[in-house]
C-alpha positions as CSV (number, residue, x, y, z in Angstrom):
1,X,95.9,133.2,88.3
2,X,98.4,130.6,88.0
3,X,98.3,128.4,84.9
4,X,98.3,124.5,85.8
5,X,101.9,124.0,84.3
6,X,103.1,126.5,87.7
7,X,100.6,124.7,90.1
8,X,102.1,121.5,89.2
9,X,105.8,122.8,89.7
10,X,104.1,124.6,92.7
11,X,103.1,121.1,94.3
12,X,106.4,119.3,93.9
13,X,108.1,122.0,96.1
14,X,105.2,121.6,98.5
15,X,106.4,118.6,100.5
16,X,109.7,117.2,101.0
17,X,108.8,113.9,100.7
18,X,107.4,112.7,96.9
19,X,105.4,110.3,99.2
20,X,104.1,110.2,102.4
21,X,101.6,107.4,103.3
22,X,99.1,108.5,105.3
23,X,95.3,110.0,105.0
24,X,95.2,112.6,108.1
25,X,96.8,115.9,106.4
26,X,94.6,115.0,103.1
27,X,91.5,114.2,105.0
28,X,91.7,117.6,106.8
29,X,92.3,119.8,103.6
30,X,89.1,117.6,102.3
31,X,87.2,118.9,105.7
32,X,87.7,122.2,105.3
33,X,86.8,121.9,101.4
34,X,83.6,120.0,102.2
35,X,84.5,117.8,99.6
36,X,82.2,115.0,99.1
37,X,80.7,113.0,95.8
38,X,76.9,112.4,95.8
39,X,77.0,109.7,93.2
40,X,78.2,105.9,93.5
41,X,81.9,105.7,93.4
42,X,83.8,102.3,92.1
43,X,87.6,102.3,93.8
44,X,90.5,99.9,92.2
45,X,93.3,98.8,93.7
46,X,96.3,95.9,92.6
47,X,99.5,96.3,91.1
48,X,98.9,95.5,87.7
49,X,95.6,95.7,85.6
50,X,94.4,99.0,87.9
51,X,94.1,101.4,84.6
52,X,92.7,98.8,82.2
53,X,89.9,98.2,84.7
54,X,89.2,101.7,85.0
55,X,88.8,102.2,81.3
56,X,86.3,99.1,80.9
57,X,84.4,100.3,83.5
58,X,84.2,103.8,81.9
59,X,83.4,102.5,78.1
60,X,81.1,100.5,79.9
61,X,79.2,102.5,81.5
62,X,79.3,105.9,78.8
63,X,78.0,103.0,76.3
64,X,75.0,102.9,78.8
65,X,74.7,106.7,78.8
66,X,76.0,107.1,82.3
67,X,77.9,110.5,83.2
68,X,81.1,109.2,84.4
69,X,84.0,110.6,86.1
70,X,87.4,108.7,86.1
71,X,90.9,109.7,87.5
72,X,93.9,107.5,86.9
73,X,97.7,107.6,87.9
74,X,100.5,108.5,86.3
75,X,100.1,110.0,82.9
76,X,102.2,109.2,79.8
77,X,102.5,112.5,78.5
78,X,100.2,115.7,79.9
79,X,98.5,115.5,83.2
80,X,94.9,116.2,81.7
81,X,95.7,112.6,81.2
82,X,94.9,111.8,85.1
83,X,90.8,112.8,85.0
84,X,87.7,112.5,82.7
85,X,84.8,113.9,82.8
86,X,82.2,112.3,80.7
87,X,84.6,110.8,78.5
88,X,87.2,113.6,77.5
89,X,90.0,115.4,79.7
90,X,89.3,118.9,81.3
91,X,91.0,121.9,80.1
92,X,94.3,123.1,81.4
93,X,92.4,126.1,82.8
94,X,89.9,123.6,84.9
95,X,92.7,121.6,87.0
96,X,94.0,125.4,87.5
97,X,90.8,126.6,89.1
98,X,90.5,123.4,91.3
99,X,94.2,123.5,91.8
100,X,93.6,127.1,93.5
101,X,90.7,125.7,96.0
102,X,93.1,123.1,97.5
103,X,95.7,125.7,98.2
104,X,93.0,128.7,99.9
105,X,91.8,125.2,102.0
106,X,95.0,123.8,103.2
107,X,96.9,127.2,104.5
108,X,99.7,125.4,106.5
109,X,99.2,121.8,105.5
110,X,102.0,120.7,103.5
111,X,100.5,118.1,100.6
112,X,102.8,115.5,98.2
113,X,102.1,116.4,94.4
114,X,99.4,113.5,94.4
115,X,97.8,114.6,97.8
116,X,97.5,117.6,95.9
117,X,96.4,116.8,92.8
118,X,93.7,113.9,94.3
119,X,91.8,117.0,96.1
120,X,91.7,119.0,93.1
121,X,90.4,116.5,91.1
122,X,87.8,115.0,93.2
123,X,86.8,118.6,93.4
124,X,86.2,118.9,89.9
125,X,84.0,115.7,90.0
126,X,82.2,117.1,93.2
127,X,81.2,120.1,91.0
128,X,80.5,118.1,87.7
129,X,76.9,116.3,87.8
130,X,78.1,112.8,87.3
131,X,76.1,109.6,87.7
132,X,79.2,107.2,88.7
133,X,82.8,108.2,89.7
134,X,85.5,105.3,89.2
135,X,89.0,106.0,90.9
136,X,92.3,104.4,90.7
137,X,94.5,104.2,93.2
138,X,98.4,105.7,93.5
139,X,100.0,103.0,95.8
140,X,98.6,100.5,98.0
141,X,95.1,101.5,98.9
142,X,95.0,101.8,102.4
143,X,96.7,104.8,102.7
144,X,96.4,106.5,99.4
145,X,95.0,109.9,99.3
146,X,92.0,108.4,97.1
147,X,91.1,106.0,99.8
148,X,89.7,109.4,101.0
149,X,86.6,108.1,99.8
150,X,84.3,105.7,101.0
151,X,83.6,103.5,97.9
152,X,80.2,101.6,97.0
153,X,82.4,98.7,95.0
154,X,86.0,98.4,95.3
155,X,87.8,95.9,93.3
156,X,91.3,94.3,94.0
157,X,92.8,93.5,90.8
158,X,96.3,91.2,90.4
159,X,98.9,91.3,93.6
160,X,102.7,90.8,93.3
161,X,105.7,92.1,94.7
162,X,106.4,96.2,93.7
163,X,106.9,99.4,95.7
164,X,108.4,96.5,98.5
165,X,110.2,99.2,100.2
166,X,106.8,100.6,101.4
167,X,104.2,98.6,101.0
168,X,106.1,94.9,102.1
169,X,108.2,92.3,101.1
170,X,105.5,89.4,100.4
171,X,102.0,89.3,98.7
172,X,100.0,88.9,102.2
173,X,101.5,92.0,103.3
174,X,101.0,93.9,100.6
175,X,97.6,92.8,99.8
176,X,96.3,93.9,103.5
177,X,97.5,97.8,101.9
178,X,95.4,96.8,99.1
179,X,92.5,95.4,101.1
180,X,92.7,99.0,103.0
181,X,89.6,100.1,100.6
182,X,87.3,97.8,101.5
183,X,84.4,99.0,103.1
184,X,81.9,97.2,105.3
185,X,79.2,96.0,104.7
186,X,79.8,96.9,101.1
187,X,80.7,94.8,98.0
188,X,84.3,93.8,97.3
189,X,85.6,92.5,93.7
190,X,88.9,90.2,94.3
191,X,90.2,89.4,90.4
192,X,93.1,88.2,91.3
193,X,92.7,84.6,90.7
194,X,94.7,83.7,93.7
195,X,94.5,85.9,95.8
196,X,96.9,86.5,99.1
197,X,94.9,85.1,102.0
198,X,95.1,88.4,103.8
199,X,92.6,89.8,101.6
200,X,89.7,87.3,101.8
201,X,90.5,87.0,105.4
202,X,89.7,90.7,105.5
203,X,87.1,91.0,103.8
204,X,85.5,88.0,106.1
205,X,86.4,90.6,109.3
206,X,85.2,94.0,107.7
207,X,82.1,92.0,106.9
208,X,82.2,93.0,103.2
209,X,80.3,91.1,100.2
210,X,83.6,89.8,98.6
211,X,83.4,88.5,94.9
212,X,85.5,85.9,94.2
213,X,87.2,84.6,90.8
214,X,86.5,81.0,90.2
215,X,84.0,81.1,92.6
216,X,81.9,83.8,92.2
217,X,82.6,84.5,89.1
218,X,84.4,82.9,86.3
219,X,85.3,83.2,82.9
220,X,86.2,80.5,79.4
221,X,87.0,81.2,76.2
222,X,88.3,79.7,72.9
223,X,89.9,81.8,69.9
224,X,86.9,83.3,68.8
225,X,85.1,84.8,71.7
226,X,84.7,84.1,75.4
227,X,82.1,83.9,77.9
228,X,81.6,85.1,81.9
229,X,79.4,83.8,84.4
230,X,78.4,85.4,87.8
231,X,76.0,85.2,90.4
232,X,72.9,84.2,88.6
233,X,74.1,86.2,85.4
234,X,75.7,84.8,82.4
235,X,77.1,86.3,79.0
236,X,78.1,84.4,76.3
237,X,80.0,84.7,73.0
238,X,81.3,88.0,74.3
239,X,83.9,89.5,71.5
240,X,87.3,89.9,73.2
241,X,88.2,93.2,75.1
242,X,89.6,95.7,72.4
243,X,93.0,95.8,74.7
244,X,95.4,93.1,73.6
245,X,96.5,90.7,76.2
246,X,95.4,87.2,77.3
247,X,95.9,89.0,81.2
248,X,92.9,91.4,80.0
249,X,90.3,88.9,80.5
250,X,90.9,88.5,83.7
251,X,90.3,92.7,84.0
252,X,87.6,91.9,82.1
253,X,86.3,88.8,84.5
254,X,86.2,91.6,87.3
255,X,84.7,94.1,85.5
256,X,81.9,92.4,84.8
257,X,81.7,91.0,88.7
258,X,82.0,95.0,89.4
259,X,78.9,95.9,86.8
260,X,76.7,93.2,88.8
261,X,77.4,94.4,92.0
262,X,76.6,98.4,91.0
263,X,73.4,97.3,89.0
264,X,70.8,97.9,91.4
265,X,72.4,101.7,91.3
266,X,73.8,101.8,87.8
267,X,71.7,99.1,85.9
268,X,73.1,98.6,82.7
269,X,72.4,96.5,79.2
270,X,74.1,93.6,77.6
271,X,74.5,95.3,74.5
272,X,76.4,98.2,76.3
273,X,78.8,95.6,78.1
274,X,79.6,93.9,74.2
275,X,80.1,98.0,72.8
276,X,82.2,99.0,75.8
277,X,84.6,95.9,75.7
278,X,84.7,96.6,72.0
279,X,85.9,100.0,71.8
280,X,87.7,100.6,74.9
281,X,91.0,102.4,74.5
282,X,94.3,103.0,76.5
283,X,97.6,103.7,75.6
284,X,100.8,101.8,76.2
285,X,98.7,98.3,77.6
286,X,100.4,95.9,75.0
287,X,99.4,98.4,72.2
288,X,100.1,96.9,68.8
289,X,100.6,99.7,66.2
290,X,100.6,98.6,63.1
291,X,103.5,99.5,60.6
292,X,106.6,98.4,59.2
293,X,108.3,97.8,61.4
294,X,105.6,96.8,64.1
295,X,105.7,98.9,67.1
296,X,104.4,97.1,71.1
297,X,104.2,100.4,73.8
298,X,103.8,98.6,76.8
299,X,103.9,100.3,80.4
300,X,105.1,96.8,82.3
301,X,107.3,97.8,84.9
302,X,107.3,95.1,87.7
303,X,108.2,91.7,87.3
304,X,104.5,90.1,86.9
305,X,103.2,92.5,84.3
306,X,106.7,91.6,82.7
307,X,106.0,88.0,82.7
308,X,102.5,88.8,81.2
309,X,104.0,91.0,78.4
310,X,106.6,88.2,77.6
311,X,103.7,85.9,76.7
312,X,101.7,88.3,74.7
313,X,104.8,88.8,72.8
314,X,105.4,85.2,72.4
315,X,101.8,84.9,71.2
316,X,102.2,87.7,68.1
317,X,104.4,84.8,66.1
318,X,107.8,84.9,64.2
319,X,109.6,88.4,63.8
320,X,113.3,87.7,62.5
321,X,114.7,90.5,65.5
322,X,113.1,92.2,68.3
323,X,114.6,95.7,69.4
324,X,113.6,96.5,72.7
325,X,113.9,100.3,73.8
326,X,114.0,99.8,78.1
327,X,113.9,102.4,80.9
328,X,113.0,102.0,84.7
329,X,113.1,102.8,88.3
330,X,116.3,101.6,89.9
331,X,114.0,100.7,93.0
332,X,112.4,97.8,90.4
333,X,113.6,94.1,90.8
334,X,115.5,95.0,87.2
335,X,116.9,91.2,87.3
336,X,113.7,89.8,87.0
337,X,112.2,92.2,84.2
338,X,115.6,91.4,82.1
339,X,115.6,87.8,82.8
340,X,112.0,87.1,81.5
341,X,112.6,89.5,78.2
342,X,116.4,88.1,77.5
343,X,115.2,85.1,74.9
344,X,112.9,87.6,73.2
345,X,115.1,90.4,72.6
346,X,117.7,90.5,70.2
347,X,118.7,94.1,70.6
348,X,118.4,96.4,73.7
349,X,118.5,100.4,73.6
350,X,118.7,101.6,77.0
351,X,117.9,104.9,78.3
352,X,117.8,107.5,80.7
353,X,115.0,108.4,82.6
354,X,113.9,111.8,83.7
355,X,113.4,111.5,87.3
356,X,116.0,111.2,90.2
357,X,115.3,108.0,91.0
358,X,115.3,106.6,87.8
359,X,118.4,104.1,86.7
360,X,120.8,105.5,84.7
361,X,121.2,103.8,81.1
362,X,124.5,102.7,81.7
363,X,123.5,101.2,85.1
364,X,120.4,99.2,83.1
365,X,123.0,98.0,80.7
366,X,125.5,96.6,83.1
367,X,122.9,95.0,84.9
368,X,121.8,93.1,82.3
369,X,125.5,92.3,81.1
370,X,125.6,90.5,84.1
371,X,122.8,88.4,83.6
372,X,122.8,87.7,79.7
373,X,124.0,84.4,78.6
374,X,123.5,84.9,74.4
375,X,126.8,86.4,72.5
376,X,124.1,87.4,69.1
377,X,122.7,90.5,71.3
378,X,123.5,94.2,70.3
379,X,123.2,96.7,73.1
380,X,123.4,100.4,73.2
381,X,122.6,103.2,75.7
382,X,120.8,106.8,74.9
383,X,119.7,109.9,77.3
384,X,115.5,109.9,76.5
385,X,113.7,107.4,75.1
386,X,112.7,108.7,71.8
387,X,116.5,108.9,71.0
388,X,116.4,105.3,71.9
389,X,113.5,104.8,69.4
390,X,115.2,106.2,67.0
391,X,118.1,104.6,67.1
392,X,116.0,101.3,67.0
393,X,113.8,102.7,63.6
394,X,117.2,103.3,62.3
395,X,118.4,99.7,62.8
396,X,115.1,97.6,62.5
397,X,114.3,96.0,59.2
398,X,110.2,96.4,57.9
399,X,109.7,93.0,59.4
400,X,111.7,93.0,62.6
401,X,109.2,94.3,65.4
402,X,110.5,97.4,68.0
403,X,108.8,96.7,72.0
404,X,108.8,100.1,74.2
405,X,108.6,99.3,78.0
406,X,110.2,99.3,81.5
407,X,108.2,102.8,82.6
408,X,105.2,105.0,82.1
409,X,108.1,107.4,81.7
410,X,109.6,105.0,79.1
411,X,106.2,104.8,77.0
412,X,105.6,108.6,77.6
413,X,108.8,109.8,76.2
414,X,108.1,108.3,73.0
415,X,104.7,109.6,73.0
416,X,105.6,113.5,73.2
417,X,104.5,113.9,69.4
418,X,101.1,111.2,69.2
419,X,101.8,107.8,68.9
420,X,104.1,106.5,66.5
421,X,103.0,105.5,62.7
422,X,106.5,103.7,61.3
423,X,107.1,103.1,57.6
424,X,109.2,100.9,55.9
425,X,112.9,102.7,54.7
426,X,112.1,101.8,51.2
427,X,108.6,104.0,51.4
428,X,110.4,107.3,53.1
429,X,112.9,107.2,49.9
C-alpha cells in the first residue's frame, strides 16, 4: 500500500492542469463512491477570513460536545493539516487508505491534486460518525470540488479582488463564484459588511434565507469586550476572539449568525460560544509570538488581507525597526501588498518560493525598488524563507519586531521545526 507522501506525489502527476474549475469529473468519482454525509454540513466561501471562520465554528461547536469534522485549504507545513476529525488531524496511514478509494473509483477520470484530495477526505468524514461537518472552500465556490456538497448553512465571508485570472476582474463577478454555494431554500450567512450586489441579488433568486451584517445581524464593542445581536438573540460582554485582529470580529459577527441559523439542528449554549471564542487556535492569522525580538506570522497574501494586516500592525505600538521576511505568487497584485506595508517596514528579506509559479526573490525585490520612496530601508534576497528568518534574527535587536507574510508558503517555511520561540542575543551568550 502506498504511503500518503507517494499518493500526494501520485496526484500532482494526475492532471495536467493544477486547476481545473468544474464539478462534472469530481461529481462522477463521488457517484461511483457513493459518497454522501448524513450529518448537517456548514460550507464557507470569501477570500479572506475562510479558515478563521472554520476554526470558530469548530471550537464552537467541540465546546458544546458536538463531533465535528473540518477540512481546510492549503496547509502550512504537513497535509494532515487539511482535515479534523473531532478536533485532531488523522494519521498519515488514514488519508492513505481513503486516498486508495478515490483512485479504485475514478479508473480513467483524471482528478487535480485538490479534486483528489476533497474525495478522500469527505470520505473519511462519510465513514467517521460526526454530528456537523464544516468545509472550506479552495477557490471561488461555485465550482470548487467542495461545492460537491449540498450545504445546510453556507457563509460568504469578505470579497475582494484575488485569483482575477479565473474567477473575474471585479467584486460582482467574483462574488456570483462565491454565491455558487448557496442553496435554496436554505440559510445563507453574507459577513461581508458590503457585500457585492451580485450576492444578495442571488440569494433573492435561489430563494435562500440570506443573513445580512448590519441588518441581520450586527456587532459593537469597546476595548474590553464586545457584544452581537441577531435575529431575536443577543450576547453581551462577549471576551474578544482568541485570534488577534480587529478583521476577526467580523468572522466572529458571522459565526455567530451561522450558530443561529444551525440551532434548531445543532443547538448550542452561551457558555460554549464565550469558551470556543476563547480558545480557538490557528496558525499564521496575525499570530503574535511572544519573544525578544517579537515575531507576527501572518498568511495575508492579497491586497485586502494586506491592508487589514497593516492596521493590526499599526495597532501593536512603537517598535524602533520592523524586518519583514516576504514571499508570494507572482500572479498577486505585488504593488498593492508592498505599497500598504512600505511605511511599516524598515527592512525587507525577500525570498524564494517553492512552487513554479511563485516570484523569484530577486523579482519581489525589484518590484518593490520601483515603488519605494524611503532611502533608510535595507533590503536583501534569500532562497527559503527560514534563511530569510534568519538573516532577519541575525539583524533584529530584542526590541525591533520580525513580521512573516506574503504566502501560506511564506508562513509554512518557517514553520518546518514548530513555531518559532526567539531570545534575546544577550540570553543565547
Amino acid at each position: 500500500m502506498k504511503t500518503l507522501s507517494e499518493w500526494l506525489a501520485h496526484c500532482e502527476q494526475l492532471h495536467p492542469h493544477t486547476i481545473d474549475m468544474g464539478l462534472d469529473r469530481v461529481r462522477k468519482v463521488a457517484q461511483r463512491m457513493n459518497l454522501s454525509l448524513k450529518v448537517p454540513v456548514i460550507t464557507v466561501a470569501g477570500t479572506n477570513g475562510k479558515g478563521s471562520t472554520c476554526a470558530m465554528l469548530e471550537a464552537i461547536y467541540l465546546q458544546a460536545g458536538y463531533k465535528t469534522g473540518v477540512y481546510t485549504s492549503p496547509h502550512l507545513v504537513d497535509f494532515e493539516e487539511r482535515c479534523r476529525l473531532l478536533g485532531e488531524s488523522p494519521k498519515a496511514e488514514e488519508f492513505a487508505s481513503a486516498f486508495e478509494v478515490v483512485e479504485a473509483a475514478r479508473q480513467e477520470i483524471s482528478l487535480t491534486y485538490f479534486e483528489f484530495s476533497t474525495l478522500a477526505i469527505l470520505k473519511m468524514m462519510a465513514d467517521t460518525p460526526l454530528d456537523v461537518v464544516i468545509l472550506e472552500v479552495g477557490l471561488g465556490g461555485r465550482l470548487d470540488a467542495v461545492n460537491l456538497i449540498d450545504s445546510d448553512c453556507a457563509i460568504i465571508t469578505s470579497i475582494d479582488l484575488d485569483h482575477t485570472a479565473l474567477l473575474g476582474n471585479d467584486r460582482d463577478t467574483i462574488g456570483i463564484e462565491k454565491a455558487g454555494i448557496m442553496r435554496a431554500g436554505k440559510s445563507v450567512v453574507i459577513s461581508d459588511p458590503v457585500p457585492p450586489v451580485s450576492v444578495v441579488q442571488h440569494a433573492h433568486h435561489l430563494g435562500a434565507d440570506a443573513w445580512l451584517m448590519g441588518k441581520d445581524f450586527n456587532f459593537s464593542g469597546d476595548q474590553l469586550q464586545w457584544s452581537w445581536a441577531g435575529r431575536g438573540r443577543r450576547y453581551s460582554g462577549l471576551a474578544y476572539p482568541a485570534l488577534r485582529g480587529a478583521n476577526q470580529l467580523l468572522n466572529a459577527s458571522g459565526v455567530l449568525a451561522a450558530v443561529e441559523v444551525m440551532r434548531p439542528l445543532l443547538p448550542v449554549t452561551a457558555q460554549a460560544i464565550r469558551n470556543g471564542l476563547a480558545m480557538v487556535e490557528l496558525t499564521g492569522r496575525f499570530q503574535i509570538v511572544p519573544g525578544e525580538p517579537v515575531l507576527v506570522l501572518d498568511v495575508a497574501h492579497n491586497p485586502h488581507s494586506v491592508a487589514a494586516l497593516a492596521a493590526n500592525l499599526d495597532a501593536m505600538g512603537f517598535y524602533p525597526t520592523t524586518h519583514a521576511v516576504f514571499g508570494a505568487m507572482a500572479d498577486k497584485d505585488l504593488e498593492s501588498m508592498l505599497k500598504k506595508l512600505l511605511p511599516l517596514v524598515d527592512a525587507w528579506y525577500f525570498t524564494d518560493l517553492p512552487l513554479p509559479r511563485a516570484s523569484s526573490a530577486k523579482q519581489l525585490e525589484s518590484d518593490w525598488a520601483v515603488i519605494n520612496v524611503r532611502k533608510d530601508v535595507l533590503t536583501s534576497v534569500y532562497e527559503t524563507p527560514q534563511k530569510a528568518l534568519d538573516a532577519a534574527i541575525l539583524a533584529a535587536d530584542p526590541t525591533d519586531r520580525i513580521l512573516v507574510f506574503g504566502s501560506f508558503y511564506t508562513v509554512g517555511g518557517v514553520l518546518q521545526h514548530g513555531i518559532p520561540k526567539l531570545h534575546a542575543k544577550h540570553l543565547s551568550n
